[in-house]
N, C-alpha and C positions, 0 to 999 in steps of 0.2 A: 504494500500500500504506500502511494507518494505522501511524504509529507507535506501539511498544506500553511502556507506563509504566515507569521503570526503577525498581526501589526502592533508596533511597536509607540505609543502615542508618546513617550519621551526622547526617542530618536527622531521622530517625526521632526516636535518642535526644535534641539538640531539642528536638523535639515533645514526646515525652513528659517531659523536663525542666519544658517551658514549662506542659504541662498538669499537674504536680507543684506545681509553683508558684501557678499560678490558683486549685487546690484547698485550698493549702497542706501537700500531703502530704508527708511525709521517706520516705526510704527506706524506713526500719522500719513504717512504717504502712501502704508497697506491698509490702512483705513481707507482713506480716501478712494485707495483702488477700486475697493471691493466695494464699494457703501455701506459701509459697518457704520450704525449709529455712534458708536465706544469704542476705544481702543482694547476695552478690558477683555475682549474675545480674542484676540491676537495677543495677548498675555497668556490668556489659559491656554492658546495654541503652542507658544515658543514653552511656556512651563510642563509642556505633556500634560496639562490637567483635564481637556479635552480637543477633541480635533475638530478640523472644520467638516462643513456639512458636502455633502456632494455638489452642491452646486460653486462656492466654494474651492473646493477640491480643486475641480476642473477648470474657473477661472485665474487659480493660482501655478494650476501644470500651464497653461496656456501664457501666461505672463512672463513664467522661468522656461517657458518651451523645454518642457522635461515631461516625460509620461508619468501618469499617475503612479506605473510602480514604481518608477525610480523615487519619484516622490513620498510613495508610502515603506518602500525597502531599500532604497538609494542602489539601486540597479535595474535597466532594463529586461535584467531579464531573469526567471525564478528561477530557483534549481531547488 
């Protein structure tokens, strides 16, 4: 039986820390991206306290043009 990928909600935020970083975005400017009323959801995302929503998800792979695995297991591709 394959083993099936576990997601990881504090490597996540991570990830999207580090791709924060490479772009040089602050929070207030992924605020703005996304139209998040609060910055406080892009805290619980960088803190792994919870992740974003699918829709979310997809506008933030689409921004870093990264696929969503890479995004949710920082590689393209599962094993």
């Amino acid at each position: 039986m394959r083993n099936l990928p576990q997601i990881d909600s504090k490597e996540i935020g991570k990830r999207l820390r580090s791709l924060m970083m490479q772009q040089e975005l602050t929070v207030k400017d992924l605020q703005k991206l996304l139209a998040l009323s609060c910055p406080q959801t892009i805290y619980h995302w960088l803190n792994g306290d919870s992740m974003p929503t699918i829709d979310h998800l997809y506008s933030l792979c689409c921004y870093f043009e990264i696929s969503v695995d890479e995004f949710l297991f920082g590689s393209s591709k599962l094993t």
